[in-house]
Backbone atoms as SQL, in Angstrom:
CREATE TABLE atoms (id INTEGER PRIMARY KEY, chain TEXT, resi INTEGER, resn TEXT, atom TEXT, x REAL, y REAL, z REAL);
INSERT INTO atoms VALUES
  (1, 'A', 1, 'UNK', 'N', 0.827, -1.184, 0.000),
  (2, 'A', 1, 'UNK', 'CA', 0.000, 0.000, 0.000),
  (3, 'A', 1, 'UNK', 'C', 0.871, 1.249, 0.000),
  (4, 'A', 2, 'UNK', 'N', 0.578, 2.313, -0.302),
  (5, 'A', 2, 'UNK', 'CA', 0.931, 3.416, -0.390),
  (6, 'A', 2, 'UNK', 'C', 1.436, 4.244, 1.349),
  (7, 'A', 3, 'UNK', 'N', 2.332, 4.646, 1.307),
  (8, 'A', 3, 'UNK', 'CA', 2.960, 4.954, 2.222),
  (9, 'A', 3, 'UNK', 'C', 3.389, 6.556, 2.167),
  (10, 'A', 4, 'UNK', 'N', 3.479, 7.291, 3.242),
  (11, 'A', 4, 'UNK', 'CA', 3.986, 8.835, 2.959),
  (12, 'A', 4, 'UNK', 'C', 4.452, 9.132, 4.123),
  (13, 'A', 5, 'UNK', 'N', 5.657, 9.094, 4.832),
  (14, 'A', 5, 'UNK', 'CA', 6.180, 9.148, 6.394),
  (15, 'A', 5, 'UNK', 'C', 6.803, 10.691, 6.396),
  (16, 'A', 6, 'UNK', 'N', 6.327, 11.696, 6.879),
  (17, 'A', 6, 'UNK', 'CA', 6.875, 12.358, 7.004),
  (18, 'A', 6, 'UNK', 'C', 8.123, 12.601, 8.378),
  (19, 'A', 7, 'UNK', 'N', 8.937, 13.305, 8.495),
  (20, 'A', 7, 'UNK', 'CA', 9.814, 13.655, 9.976),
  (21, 'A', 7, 'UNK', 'C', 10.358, 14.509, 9.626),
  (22, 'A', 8, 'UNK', 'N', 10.737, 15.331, 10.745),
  (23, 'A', 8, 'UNK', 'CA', 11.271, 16.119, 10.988),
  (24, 'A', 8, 'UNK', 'C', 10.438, 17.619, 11.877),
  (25, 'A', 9, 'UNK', 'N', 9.320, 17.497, 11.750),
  (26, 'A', 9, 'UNK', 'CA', 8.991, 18.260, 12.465),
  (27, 'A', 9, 'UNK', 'C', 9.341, 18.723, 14.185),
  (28, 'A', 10, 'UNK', 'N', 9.141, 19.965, 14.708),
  (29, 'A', 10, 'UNK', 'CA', 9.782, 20.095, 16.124),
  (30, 'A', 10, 'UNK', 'C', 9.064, 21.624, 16.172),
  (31, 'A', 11, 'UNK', 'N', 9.752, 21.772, 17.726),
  (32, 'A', 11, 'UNK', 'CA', 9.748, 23.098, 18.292),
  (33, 'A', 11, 'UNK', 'C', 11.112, 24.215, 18.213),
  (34, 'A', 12, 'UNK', 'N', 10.986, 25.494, 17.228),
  (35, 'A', 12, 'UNK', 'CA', 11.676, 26.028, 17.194),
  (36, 'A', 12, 'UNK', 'C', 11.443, 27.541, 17.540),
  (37, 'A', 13, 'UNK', 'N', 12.598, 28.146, 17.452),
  (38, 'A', 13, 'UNK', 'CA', 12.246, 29.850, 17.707),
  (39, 'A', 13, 'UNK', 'C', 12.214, 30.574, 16.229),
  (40, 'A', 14, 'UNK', 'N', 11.594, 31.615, 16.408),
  (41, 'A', 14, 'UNK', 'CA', 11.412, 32.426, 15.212),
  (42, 'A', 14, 'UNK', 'C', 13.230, 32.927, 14.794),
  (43, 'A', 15, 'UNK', 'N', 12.764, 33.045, 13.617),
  (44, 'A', 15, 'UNK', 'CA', 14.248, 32.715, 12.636),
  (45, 'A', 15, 'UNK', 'C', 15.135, 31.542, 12.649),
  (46, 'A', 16, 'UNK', 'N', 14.787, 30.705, 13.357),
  (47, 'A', 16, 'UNK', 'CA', 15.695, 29.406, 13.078),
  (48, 'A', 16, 'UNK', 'C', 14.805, 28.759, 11.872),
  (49, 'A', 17, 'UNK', 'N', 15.385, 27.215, 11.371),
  (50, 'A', 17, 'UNK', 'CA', 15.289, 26.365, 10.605),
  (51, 'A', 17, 'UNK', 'C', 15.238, 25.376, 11.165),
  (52, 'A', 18, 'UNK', 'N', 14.143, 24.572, 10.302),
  (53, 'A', 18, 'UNK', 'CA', 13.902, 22.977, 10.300),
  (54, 'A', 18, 'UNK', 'C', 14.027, 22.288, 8.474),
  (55, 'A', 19, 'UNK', 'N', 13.896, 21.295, 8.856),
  (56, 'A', 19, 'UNK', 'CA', 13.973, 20.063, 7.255),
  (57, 'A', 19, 'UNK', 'C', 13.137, 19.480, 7.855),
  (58, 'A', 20, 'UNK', 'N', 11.951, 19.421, 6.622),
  (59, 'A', 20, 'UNK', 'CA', 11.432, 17.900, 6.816),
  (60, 'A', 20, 'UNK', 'C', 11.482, 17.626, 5.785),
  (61, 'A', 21, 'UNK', 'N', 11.347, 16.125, 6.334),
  (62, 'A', 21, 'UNK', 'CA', 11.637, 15.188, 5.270),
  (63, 'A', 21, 'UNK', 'C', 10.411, 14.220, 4.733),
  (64, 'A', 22, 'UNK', 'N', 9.757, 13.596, 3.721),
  (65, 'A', 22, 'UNK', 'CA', 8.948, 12.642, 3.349),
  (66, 'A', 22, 'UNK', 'C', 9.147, 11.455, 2.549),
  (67, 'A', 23, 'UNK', 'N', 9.302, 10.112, 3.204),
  (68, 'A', 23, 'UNK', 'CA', 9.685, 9.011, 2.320),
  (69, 'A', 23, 'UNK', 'C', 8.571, 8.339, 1.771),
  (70, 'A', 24, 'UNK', 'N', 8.515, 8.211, 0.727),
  (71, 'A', 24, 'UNK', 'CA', 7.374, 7.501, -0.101),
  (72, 'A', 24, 'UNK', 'C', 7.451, 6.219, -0.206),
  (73, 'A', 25, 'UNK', 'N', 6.831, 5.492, -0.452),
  (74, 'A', 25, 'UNK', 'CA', 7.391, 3.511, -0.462),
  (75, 'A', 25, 'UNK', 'C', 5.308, 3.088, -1.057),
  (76, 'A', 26, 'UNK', 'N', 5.128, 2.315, -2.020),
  (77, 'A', 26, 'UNK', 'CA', 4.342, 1.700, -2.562),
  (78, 'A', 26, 'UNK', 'C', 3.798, 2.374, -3.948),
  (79, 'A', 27, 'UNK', 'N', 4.398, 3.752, -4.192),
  (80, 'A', 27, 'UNK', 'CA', 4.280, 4.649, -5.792),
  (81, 'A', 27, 'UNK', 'C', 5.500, 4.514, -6.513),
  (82, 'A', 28, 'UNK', 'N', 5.045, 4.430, -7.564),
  (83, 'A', 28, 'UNK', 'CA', 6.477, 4.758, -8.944),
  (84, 'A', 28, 'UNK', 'C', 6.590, 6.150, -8.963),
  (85, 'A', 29, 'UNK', 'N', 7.245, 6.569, -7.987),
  (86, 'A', 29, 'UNK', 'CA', 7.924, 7.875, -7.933),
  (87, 'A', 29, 'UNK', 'C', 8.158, 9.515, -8.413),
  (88, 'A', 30, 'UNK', 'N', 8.700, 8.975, -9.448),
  (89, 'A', 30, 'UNK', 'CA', 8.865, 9.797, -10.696),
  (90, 'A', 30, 'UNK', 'C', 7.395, 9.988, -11.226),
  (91, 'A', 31, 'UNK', 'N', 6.689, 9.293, -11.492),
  (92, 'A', 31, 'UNK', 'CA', 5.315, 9.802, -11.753),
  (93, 'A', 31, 'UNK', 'C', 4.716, 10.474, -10.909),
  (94, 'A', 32, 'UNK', 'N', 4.902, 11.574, -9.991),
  (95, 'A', 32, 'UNK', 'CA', 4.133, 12.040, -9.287),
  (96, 'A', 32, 'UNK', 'C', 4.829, 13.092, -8.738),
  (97, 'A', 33, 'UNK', 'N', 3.606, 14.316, -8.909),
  (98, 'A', 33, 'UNK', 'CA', 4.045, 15.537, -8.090),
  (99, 'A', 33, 'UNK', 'C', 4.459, 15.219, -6.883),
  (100, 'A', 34, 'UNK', 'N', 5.345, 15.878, -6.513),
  (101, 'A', 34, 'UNK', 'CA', 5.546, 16.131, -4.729),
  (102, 'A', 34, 'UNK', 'C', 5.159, 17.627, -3.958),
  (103, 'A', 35, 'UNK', 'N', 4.697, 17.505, -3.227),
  (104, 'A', 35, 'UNK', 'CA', 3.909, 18.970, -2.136),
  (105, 'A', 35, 'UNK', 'C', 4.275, 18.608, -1.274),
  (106, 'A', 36, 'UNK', 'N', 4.256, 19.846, -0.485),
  (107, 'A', 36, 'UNK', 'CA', 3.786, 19.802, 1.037),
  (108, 'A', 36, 'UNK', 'C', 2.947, 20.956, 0.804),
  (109, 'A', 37, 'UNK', 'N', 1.815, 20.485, 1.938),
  (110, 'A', 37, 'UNK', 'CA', 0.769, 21.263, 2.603),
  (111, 'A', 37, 'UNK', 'C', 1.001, 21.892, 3.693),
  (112, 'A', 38, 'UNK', 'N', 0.298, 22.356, 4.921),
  (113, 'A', 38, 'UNK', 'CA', 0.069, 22.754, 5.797),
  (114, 'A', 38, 'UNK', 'C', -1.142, 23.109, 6.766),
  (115, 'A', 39, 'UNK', 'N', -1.466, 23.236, 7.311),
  (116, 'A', 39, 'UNK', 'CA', -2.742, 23.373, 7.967),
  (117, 'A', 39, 'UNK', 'C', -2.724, 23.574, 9.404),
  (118, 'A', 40, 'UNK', 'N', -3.173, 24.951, 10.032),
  (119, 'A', 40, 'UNK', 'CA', -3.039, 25.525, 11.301),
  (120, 'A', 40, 'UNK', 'C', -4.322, 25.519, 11.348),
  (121, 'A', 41, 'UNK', 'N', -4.366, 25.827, 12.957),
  (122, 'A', 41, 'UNK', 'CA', -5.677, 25.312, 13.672),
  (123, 'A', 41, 'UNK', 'C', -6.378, 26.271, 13.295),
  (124, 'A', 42, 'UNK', 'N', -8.130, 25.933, 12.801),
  (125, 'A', 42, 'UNK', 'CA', -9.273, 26.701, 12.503),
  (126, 'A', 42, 'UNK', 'C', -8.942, 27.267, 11.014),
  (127, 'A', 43, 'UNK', 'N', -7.961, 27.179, 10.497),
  (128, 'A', 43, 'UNK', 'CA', -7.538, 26.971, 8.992),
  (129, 'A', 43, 'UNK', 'C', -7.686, 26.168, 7.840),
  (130, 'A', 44, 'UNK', 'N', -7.983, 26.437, 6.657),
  (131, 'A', 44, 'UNK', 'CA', -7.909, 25.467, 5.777),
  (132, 'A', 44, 'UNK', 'C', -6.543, 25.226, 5.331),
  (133, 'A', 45, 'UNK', 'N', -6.354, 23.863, 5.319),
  (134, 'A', 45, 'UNK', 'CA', -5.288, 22.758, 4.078),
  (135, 'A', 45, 'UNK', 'C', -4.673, 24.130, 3.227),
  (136, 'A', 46, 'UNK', 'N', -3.133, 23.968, 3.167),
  (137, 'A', 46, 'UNK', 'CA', -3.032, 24.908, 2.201),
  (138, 'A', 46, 'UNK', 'C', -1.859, 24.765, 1.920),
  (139, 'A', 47, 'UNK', 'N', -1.397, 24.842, -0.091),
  (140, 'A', 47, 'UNK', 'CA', -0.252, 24.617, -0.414),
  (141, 'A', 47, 'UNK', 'C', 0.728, 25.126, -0.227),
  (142, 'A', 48, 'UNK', 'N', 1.695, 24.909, 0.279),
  (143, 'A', 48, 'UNK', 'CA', 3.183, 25.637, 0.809),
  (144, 'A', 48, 'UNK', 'C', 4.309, 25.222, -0.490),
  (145, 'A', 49, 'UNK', 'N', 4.250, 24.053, -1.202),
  (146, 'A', 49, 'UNK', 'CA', 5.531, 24.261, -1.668),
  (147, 'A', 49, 'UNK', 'C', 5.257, 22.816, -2.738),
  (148, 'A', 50, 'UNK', 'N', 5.521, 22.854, -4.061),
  (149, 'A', 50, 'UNK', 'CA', 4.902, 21.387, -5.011),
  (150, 'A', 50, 'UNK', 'C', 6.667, 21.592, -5.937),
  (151, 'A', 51, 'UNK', 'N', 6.896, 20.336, -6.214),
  (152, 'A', 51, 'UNK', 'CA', 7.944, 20.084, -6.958),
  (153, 'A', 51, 'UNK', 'C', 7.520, 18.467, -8.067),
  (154, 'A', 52, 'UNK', 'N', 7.306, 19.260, -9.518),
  (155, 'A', 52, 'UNK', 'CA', 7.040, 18.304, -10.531),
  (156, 'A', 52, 'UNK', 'C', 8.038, 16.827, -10.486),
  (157, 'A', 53, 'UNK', 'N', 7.841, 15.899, -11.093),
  (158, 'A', 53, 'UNK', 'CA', 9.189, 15.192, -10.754),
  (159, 'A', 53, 'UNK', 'C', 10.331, 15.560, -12.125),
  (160, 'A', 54, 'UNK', 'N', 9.966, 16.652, -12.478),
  (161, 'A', 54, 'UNK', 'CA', 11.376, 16.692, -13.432),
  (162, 'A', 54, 'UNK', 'C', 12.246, 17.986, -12.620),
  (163, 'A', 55, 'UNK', 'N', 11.191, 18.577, -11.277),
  (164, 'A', 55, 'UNK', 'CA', 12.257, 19.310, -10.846),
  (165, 'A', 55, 'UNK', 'C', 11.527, 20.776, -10.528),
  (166, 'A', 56, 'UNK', 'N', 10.253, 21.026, -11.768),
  (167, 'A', 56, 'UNK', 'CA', 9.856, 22.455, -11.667),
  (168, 'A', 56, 'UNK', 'C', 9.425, 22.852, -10.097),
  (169, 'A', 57, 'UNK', 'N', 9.329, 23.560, -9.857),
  (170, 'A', 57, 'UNK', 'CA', 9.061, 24.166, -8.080),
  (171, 'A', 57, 'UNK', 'C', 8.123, 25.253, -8.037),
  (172, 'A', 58, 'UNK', 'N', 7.100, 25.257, -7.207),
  (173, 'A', 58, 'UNK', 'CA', 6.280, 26.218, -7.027),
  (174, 'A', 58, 'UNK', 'C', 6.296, 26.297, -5.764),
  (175, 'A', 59, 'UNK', 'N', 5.548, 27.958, -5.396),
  (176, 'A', 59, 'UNK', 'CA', 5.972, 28.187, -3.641),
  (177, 'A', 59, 'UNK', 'C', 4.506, 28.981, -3.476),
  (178, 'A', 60, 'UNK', 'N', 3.966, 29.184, -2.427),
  (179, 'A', 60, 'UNK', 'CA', 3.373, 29.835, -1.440),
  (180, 'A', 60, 'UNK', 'C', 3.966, 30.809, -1.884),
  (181, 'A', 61, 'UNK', 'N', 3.693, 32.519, -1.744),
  (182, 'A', 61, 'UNK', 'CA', 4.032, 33.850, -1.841),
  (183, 'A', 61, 'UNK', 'C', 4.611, 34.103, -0.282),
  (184, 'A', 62, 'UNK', 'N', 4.040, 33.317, 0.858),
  (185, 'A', 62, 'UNK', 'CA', 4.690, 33.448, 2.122),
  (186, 'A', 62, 'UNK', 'C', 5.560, 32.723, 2.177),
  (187, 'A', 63, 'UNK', 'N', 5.958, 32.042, 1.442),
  (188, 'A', 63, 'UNK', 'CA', 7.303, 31.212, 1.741),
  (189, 'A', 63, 'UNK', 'C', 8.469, 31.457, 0.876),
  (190, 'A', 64, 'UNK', 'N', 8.098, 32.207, -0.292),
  (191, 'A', 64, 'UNK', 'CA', 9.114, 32.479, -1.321),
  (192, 'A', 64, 'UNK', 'C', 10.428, 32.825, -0.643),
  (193, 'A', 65, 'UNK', 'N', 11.236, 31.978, -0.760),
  (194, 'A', 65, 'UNK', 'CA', 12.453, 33.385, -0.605),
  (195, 'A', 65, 'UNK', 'C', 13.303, 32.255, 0.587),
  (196, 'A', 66, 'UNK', 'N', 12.033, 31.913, 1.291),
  (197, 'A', 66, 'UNK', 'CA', 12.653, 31.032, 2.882),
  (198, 'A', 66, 'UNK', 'C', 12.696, 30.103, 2.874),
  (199, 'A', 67, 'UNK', 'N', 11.723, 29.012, 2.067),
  (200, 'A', 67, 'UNK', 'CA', 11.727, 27.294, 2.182),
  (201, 'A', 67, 'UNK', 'C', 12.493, 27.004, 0.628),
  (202, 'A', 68, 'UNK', 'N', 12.619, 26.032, 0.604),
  (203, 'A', 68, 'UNK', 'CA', 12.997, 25.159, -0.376),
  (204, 'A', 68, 'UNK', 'C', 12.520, 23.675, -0.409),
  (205, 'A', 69, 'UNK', 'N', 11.850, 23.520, -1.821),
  (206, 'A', 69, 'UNK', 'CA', 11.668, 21.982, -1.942),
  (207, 'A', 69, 'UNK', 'C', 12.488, 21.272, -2.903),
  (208, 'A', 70, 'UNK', 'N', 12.377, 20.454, -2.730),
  (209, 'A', 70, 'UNK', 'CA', 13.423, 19.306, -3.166),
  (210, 'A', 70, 'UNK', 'C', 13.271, 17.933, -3.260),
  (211, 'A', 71, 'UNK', 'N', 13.683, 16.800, -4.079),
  (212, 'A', 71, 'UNK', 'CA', 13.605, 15.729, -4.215),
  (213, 'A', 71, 'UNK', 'C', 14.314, 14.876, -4.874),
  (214, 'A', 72, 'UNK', 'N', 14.520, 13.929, -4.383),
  (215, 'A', 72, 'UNK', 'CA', 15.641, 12.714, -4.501),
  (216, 'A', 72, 'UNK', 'C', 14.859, 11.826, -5.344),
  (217, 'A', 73, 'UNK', 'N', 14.420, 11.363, -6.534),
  (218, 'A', 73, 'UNK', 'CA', 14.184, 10.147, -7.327),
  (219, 'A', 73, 'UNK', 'C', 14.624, 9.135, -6.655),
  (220, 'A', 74, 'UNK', 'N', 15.820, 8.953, -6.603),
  (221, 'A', 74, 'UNK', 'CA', 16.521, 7.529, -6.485),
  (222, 'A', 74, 'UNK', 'C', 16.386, 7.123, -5.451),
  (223, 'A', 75, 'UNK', 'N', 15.941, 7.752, -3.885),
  (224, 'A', 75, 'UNK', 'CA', 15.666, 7.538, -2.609),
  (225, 'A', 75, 'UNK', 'C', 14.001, 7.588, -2.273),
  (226, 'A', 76, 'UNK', 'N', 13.265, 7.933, -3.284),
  (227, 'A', 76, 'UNK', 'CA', 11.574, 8.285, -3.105),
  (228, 'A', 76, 'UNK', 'C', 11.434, 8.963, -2.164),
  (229, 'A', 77, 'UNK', 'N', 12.235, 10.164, -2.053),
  (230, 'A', 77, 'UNK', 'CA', 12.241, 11.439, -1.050),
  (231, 'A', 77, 'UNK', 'C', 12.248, 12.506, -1.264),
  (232, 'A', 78, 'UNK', 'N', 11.443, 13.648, -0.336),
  (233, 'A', 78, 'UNK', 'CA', 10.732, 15.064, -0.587),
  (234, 'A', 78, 'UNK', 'C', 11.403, 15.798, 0.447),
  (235, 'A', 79, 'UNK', 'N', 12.123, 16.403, 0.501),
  (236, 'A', 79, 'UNK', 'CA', 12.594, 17.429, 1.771),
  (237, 'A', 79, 'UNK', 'C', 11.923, 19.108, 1.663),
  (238, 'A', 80, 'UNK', 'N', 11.472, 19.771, 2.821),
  (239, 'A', 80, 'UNK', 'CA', 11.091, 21.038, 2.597),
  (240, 'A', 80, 'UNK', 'C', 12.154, 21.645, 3.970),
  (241, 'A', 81, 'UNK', 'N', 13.136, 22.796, 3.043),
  (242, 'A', 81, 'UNK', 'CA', 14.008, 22.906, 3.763),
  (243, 'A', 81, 'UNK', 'C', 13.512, 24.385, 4.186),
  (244, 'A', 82, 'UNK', 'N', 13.238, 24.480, 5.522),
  (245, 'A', 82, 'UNK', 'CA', 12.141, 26.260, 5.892),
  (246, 'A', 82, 'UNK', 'C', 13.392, 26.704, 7.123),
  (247, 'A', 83, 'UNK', 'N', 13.936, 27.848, 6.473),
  (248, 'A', 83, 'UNK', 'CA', 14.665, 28.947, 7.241),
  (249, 'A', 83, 'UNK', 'C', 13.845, 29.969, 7.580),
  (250, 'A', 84, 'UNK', 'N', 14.557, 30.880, 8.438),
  (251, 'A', 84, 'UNK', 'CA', 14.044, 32.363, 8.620),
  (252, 'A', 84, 'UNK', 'C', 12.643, 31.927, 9.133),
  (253, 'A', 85, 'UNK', 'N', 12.076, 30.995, 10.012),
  (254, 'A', 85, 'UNK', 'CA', 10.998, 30.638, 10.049),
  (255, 'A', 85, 'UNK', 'C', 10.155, 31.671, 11.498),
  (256, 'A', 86, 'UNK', 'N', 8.693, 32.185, 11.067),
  (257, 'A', 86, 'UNK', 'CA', 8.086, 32.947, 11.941),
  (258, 'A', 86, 'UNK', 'C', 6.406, 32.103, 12.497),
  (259, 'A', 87, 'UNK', 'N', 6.422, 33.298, 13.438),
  (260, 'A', 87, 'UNK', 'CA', 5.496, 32.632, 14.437),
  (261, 'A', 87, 'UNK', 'C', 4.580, 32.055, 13.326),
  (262, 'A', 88, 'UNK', 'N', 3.901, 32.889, 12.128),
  (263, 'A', 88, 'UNK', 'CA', 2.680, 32.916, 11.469),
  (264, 'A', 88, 'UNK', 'C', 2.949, 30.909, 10.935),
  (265, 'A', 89, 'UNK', 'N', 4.154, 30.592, 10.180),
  (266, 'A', 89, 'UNK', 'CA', 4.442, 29.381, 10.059),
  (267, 'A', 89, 'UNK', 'C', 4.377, 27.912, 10.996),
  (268, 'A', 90, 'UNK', 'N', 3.844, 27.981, 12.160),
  (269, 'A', 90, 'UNK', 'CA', 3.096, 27.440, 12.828),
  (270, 'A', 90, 'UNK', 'C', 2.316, 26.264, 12.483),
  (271, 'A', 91, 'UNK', 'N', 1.903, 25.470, 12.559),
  (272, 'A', 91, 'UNK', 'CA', 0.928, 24.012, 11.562),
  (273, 'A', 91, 'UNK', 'C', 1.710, 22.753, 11.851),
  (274, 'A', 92, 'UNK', 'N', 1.088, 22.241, 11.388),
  (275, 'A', 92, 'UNK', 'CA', 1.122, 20.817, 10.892),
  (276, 'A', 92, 'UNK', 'C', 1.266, 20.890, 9.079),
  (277, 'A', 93, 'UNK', 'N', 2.548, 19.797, 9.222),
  (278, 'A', 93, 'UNK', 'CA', 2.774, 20.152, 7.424),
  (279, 'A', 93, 'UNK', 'C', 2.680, 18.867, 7.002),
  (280, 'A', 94, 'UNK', 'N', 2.280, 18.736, 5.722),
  (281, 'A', 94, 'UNK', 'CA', 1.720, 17.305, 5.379),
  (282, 'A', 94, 'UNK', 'C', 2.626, 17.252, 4.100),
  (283, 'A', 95, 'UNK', 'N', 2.669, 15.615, 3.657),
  (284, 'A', 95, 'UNK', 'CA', 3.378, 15.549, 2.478),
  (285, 'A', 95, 'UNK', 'C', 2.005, 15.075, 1.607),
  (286, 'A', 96, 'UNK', 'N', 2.484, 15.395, 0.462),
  (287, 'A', 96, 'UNK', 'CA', 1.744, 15.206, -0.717),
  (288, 'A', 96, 'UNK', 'C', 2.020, 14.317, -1.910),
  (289, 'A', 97, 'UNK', 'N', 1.212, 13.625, -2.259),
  (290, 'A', 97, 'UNK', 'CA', 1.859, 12.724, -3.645),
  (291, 'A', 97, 'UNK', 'C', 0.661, 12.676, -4.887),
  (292, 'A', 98, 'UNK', 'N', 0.751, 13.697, -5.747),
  (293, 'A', 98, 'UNK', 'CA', 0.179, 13.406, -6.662),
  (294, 'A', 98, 'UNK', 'C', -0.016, 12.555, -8.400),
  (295, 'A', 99, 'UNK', 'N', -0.558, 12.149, -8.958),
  (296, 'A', 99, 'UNK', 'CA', -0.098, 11.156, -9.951),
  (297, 'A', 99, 'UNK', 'C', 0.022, 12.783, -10.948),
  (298, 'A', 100, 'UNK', 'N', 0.914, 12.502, -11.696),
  (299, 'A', 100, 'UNK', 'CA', 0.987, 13.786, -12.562),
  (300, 'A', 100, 'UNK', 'C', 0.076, 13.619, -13.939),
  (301, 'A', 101, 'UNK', 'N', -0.566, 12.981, -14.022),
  (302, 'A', 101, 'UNK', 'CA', -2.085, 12.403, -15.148),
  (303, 'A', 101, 'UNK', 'C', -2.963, 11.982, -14.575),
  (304, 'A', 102, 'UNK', 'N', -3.096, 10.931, -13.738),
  (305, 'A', 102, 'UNK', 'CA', -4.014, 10.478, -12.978),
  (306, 'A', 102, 'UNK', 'C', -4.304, 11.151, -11.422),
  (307, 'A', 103, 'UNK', 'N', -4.918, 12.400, -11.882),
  (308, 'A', 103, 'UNK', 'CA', -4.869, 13.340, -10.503),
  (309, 'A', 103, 'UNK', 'C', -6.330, 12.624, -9.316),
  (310, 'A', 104, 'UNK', 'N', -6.251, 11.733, -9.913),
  (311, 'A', 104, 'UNK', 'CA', -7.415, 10.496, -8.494),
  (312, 'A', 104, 'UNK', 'C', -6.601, 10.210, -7.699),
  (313, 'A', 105, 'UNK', 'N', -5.239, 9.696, -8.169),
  (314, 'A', 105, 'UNK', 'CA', -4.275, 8.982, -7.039),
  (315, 'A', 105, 'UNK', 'C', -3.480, 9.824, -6.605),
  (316, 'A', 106, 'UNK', 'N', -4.243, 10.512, -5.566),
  (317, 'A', 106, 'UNK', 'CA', -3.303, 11.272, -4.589),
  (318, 'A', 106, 'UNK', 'C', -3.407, 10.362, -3.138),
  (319, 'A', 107, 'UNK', 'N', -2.386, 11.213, -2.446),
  (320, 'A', 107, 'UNK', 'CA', -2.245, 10.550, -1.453),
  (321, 'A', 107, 'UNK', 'C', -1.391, 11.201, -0.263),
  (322, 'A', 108, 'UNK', 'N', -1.875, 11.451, 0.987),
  (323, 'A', 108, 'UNK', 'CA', -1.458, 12.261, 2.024),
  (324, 'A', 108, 'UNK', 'C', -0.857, 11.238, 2.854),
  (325, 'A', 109, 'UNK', 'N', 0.443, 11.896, 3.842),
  (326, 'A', 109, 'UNK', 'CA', 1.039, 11.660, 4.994),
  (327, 'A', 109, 'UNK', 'C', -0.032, 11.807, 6.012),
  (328, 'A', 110, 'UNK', 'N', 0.384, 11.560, 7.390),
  (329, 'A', 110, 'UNK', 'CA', -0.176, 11.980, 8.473),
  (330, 'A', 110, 'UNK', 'C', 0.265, 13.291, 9.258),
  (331, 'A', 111, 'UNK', 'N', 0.960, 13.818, 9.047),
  (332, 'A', 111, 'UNK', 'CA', 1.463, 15.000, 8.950),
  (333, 'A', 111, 'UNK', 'C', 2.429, 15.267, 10.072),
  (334, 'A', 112, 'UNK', 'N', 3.096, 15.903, 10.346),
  (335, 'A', 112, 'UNK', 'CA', 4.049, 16.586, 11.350),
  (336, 'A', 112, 'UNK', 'C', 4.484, 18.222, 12.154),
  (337, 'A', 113, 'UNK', 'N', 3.999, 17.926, 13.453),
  (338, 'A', 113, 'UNK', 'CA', 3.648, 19.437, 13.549),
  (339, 'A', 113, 'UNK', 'C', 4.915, 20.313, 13.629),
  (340, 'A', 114, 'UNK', 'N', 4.982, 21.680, 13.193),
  (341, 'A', 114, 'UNK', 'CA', 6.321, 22.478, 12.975),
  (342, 'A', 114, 'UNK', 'C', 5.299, 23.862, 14.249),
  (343, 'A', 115, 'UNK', 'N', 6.048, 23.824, 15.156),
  (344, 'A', 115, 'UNK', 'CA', 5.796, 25.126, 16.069),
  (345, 'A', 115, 'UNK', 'C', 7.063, 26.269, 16.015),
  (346, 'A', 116, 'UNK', 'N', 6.613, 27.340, 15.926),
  (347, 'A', 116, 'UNK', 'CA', 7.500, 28.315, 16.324),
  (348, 'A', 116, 'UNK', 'C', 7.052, 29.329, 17.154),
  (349, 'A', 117, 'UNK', 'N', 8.013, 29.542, 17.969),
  (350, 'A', 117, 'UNK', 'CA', 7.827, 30.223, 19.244),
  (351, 'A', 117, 'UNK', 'C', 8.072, 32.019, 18.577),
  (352, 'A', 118, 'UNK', 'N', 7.802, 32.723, 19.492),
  (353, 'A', 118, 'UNK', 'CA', 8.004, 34.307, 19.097),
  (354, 'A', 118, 'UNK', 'C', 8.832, 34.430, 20.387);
């Protein structure tokens, strides 16, 4: 079955950095967008950061500049690398796996919460 483990989430202070990371295991890989989401309390689900599998990258307008996504083919891994990080960045961040044609087979992590302190 389809698998999406995210880690790395924690408790940090405003302007530090975290990585998380997402390992995939039961998809052919390369066929499928990679995201992360996010979602803070009394908030809707919301895209933070998608990387095509040939590489293209899209960002959140609040994250431009500070996160980075990224992905390993050969390991079936998604890293979202978030510096300069502020209180507002707060949530639970989820990984994402979309089929890049067959947009039915998606498929979510359980997510990992990222706190930052002020």
């Amino acid at each position: 079955q389809v698998q999406l483990v995210e880690s790395g989430g924690g408790l940090v202070q405003s302007g530090g950095s975290l990585r998380l990371s997402c390992a995939a295991s039961g998809i052919i890989f390369v066929r499928f967008r990679m995201a992360w989401y996010r979602q803070a309390p009394g908030e809707a689900r919301e895209l933070v950061a998608r990387i095509s599998s040939g590489g293209t990258t899209t960002y959140a307008n609040s994250v431009k500049g500070r996160f980075t996504i990224s992905r390993e083919n050969a390991k079936n891994t998604v890293d979202l690398q978030m510096n300069s990080l502020k209180p507002e960045d707060t949530a639970v961040y989820y990984c994402n796996a979309e089929h890049q044609l067959l947009t039915e087979k998606l498929y979510w992590g359980q997510g990992t919460q990222v706190t930052v302190s002020s």
